[in-house]
N, C-alpha and C positions, 0 to 999 in steps of 0.2 A: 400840087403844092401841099406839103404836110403842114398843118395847122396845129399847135402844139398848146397846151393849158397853161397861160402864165403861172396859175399857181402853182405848176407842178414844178415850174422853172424855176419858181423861188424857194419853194421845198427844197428842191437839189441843190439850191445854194445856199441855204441852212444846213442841211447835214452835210454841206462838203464843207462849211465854217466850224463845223461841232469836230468834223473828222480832224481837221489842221490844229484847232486847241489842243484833241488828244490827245494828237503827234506833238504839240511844244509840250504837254505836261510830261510826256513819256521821257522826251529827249531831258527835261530838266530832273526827272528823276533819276535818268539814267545816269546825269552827271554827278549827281548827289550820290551814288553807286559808286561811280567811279572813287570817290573822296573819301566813299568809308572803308573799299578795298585798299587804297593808301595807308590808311591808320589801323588797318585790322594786324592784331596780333596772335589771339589765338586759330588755332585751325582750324574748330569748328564754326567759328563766325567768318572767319575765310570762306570756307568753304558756304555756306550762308547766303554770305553776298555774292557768289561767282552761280547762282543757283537763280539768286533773281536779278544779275547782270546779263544771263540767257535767258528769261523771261521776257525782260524789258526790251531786248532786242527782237526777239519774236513777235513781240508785240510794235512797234517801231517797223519792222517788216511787212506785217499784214495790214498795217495804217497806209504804208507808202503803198504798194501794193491797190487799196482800194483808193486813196486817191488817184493815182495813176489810171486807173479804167474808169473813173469818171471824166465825164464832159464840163467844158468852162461852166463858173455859174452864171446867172441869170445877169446879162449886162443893166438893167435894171436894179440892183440890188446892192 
């Protein structure tokens, strides 16, 4: 029987709650990208926001990504 360290079980369910913030702050910035590629007019700032509309996806990628290879949190928690 593997005997495991509650605390490390509540650890990993703290940085899997830190990781899902990240992810909503990422997705809410993303939208707020989205809003200002709408209203952009010149090219340069087009171009601007299309530079960290594929940031914020990359990043939004490697979030899902490492939640995904983690295990549930700590039912406890």
């Amino acid at each position: 029987m593997l005997v495991t360290n509650p605390w490390r079980r509540c650890a990993a369910a703290l940085h899997r709650r830190a990781l899902e913030q990240e992810l909503a702050d990422t997705l809410t910035a993303l939208r707020a990208n989205d809003g200002q590629f709408q209203q952009a007019t010149e090219p340069w700032y087009i171009e601007q926001v299309v530079y960290e509309h594929a940031a914020l996806l990359c990043r939004c990628s490697a979030l899902l990504r490492e939640l995904r290879k983690g295990g549930a949190p700590c039912p406890r928690c």
